[in-house]
N, C-alpha and C positions, 0 to 999 in steps of 0.2 A: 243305464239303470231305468227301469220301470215306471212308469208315472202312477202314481195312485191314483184310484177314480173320484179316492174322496178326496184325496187333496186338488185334485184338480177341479172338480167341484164347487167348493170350498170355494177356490182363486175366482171361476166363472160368477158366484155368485157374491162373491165378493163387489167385485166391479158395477153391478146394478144398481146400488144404491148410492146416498148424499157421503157414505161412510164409505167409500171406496178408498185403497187405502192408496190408489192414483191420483184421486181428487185430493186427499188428506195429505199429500207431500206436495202435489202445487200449492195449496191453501199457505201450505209451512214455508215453503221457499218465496214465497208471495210477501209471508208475513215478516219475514227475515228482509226479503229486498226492501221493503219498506221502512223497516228498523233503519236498515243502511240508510235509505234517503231522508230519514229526517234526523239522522245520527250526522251525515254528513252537510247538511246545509245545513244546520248548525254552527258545526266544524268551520263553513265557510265564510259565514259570517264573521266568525270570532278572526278567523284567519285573516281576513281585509283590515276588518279593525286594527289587529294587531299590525299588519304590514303598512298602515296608515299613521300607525301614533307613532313608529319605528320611523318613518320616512319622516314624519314631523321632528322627531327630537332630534334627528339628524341636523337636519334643519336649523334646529335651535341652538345644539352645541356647536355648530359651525358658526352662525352669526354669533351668538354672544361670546361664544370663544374669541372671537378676533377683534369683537368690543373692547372685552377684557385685556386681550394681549395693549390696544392703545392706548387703553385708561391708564395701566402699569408703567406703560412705557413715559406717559408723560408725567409721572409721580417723580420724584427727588425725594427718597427718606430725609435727609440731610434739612430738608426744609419745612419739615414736621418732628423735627429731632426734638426739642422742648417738649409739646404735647406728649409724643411718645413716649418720652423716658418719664415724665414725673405721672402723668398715668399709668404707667409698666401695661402699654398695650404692645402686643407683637406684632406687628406691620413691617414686612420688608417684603417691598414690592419687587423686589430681584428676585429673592429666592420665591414668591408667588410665580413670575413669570417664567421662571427655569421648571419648575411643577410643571403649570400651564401647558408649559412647548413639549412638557415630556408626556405626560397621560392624556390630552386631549386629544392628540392624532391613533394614541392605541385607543382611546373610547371611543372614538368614530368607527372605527376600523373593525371592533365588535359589535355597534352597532347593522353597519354595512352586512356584517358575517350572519347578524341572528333576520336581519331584512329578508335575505337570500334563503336560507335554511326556510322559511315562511313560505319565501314564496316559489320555494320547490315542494314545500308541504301541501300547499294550496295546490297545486298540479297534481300529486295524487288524490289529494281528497277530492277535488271537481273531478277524475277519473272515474274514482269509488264510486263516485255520486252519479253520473253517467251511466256507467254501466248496471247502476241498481235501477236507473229508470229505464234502462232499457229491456232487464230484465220482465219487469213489472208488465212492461206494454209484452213482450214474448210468452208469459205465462198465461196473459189475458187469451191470448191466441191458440195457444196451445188447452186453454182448459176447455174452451169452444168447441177446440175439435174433440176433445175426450168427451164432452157433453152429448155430441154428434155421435161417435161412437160408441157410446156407450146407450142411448136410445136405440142404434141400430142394434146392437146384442141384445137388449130387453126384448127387441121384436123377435128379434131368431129363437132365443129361448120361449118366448109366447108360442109364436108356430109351432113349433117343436113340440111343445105340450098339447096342442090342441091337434097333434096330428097332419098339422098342415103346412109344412114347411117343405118347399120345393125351392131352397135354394142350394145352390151349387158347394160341393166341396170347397172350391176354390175362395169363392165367395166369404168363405165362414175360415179360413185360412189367412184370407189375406188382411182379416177385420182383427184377428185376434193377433198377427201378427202387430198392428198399432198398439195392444194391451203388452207388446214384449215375450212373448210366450213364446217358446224354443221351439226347432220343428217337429220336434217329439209331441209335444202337449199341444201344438195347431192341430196333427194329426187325429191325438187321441181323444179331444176335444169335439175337434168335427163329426167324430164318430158318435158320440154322445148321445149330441143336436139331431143327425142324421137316424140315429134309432135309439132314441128316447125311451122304448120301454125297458131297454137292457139295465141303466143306473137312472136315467135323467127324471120319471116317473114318482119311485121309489124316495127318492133325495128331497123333490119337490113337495113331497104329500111331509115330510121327515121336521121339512123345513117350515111347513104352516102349522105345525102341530106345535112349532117353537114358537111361531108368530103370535098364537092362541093365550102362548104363556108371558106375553108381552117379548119376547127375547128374538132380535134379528140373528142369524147365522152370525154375521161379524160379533156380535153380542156374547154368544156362546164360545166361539174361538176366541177371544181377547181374555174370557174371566178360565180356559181351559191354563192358554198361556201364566197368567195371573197364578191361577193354582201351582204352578212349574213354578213359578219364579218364588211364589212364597217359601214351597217346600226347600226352595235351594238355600235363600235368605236365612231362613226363621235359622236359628241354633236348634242343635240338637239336645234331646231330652238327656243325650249321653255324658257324662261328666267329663271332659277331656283334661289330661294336666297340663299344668301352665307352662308356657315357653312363651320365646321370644315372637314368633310367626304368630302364636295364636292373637297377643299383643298388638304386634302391627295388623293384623288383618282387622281387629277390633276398632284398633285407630279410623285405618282405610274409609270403614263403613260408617263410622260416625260422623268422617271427614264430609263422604257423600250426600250421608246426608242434612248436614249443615248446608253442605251445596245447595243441596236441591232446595231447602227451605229456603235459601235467600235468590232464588233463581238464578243457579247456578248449574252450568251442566259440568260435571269432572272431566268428560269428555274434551270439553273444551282445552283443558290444560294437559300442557306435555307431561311425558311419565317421569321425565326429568323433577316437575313442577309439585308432582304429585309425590314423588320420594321426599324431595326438601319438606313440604309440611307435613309428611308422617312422622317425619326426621325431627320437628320442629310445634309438633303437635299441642295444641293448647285451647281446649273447647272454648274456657269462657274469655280469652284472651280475644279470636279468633270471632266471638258469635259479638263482642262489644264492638271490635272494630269493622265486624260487617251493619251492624243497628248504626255504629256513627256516620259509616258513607251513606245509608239511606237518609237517617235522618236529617243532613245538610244538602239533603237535594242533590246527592250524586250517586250516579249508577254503580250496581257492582260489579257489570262489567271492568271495571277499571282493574279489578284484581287478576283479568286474564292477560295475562304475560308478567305481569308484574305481582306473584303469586305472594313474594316475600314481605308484604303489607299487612296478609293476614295474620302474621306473628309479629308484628312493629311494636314493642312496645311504644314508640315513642309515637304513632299516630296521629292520637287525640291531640297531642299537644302542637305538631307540627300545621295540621289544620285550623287548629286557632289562632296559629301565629299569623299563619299567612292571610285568613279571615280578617285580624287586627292588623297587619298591611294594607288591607282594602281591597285584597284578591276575593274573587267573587268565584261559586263553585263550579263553572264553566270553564275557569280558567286552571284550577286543578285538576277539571276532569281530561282537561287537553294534556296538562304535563305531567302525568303522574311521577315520570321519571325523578322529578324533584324532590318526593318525598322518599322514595329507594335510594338516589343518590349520596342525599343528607341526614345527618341527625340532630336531631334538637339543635344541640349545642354547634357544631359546625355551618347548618341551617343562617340561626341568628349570627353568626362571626361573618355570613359570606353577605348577609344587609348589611350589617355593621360598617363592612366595606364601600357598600353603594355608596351609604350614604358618606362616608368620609372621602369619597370623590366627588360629591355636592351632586348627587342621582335620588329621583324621589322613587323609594323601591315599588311606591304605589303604580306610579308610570312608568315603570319598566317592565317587558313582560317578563311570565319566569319564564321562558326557554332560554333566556340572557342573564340567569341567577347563577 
């Protein structure tokens, strides 16, 4: 197929300036690596901590457990028999120590399990974290050279306009091959450059008479685009009748753009993700429990994979609880899974339990809830 003169055009002059849209997807994958590396040392942080307080309470429920086990042992109820009974206290150090031998070795043993899961977590997230610095220093590199290359093309097209370019076919081929340009568009490109009165002239003089009305070429094509994408968005002036499609598609787009207001790309979520809340639709349910994760200082990231949050009824309340546990919102942002998992009511029954094994649910992390 053909290359257009103006669209290829268009592409050349695209690339000359800050608005390149080469330079505008480094800038984006730059800003994205960087998200990663302070998303993740973070992450790593919290990670050590946790695999530190894990290794401590180890630690504690093994010494005091075995405390425990000899304080019992050298008890004799029989010898507190009196106190005991006419107090009506329940003290029988037998059946404490038949407990003791029986859930202290499974509480170790989940402890040891949630230690490990940590610190295989910590092994991808130092990964993550790696490869987004490595990123970072590769884009630094790579936009150098676009910077590079992209001065050299502002000179070719200078020459070219002023009639004085005596560079080499090849030369203007193998420069635009670094811009990605197929061998079709090197060729027809070069052609251009090389006889500039045929479109390169014409295009030039087109393009400062845009300049004049403040609007760069990218300026013009972005609001051309815009226009497109309105007409396709806006509803029609026509009255369509109501069905189900028209419904969900209604849903879809309101969905989006809830997204996008709480920085959210849809893109991000599976189509799988994307059916469950059209399925599941509920604007103001949906726009409270996105204002609550801002408002308590957590990302809404957290809603990507774990989609089923923005319909929780139960939320606000599961956040509070864990708040009045003395979980801090770092610690939710790491496990969201917690609040998918459980609800309210199951939520409080599985502390309930901690704490009726003598566990301060404060000091426990949740990945161990």
């Amino acid at each position: 197929m053909a290359v257009s003169t103006e669209t290829l055009l268009d592409k050349l002059y695209n690339l000359r300036g800050e608005d390149s849209d080469i330079l505008k997807e480094m800038n984006a994958q730059k800003n994205k690596a960087e998200d990663t590396k302070k998303r993740t040392t973070e992450q790593k942080a919290v990670l050590q901590n946790n695999i530190a307080d894990l290794k401590k309470l180890r630690e504690e429920l093994e010494e005091q457990g075995e405390k425990f086990k000899e304080m019992l042992q050298g008890i004799n109820r029989d010898d507190y028999k009196t106190v005991l009974t006419r107090l009506r206290i329940d003290f029988d150090p037998k059946n404490l120590l038949e407990k003791l031998n029986r859930n202290l070795p499974r509480t170790i043993e989940t402890v040891e399990l949630d230690t490990k899961k940590s610190e295989e977590e910590l092994v991808k997230v130092e990964e993550e974290m790696n490869h987004a610095i490595t990123t970072i220093e590769e884009l630094g590199i790579r936009k150098d050279t676009a910077l590079a290359n992209q001065e050299k093309l502002n000179d070719y097209i200078e020459l070219a306009l002023t009639g004085r370019i005596n560079i080499t076919r090849d030369s203007i081929t193998s420069l635009l091959e670094e811009f990605s340009f197929t061998e079709e568009e090197q060729r027809e490109a070069a052609k251009i450059l090389m006889f500039p009165e045929d479109a390169l002239y014409a295009y030039d003089k087109k393009i400062h008479e845009k300049d004049k009305t403040g609007k760069s070429i990218s300026q013009v094509i972005q609001e051309a685009k815009m226009n497109v994408e309105k007409e396709i968005n806006e509803p029609s002036e026509v009255n369509e009748p109501f069905n189900e499609s028209n419904e969900e598609e209604n849903k879809k787009e309101d969905l989006i753009y809830l997204l996008k207001e709480n920085e959210l790309d849809y893109l991000d979520f599976s189509s799988e993700e994307i059916d469950d809340l059209i399925y599941n639709y509920n604007h103001d349910l949906m726009e409270k429990n996105l204002k609550l994760i801002k408002e308590n200082k957590l990302n809404t990231d957290i809603f990507i994979s774990h989609a089923s949050l923005l319909y929780d009824q139960d939320l606000e309340e599961k956040i509070q609880y864990l708040f009045e546990l003395g979980k801090e919102p770092i610690d939710i942002y790491l496990n969201p899974n917690i609040l998918v998992k459980y609800d309210i009511n199951k939520l409080k029954n599985n502390v309930e339990m901690l704490i009726s094994n003598g566990m301060d649910p404060k000091s426990v992390p949740l990945m161990a809830y």
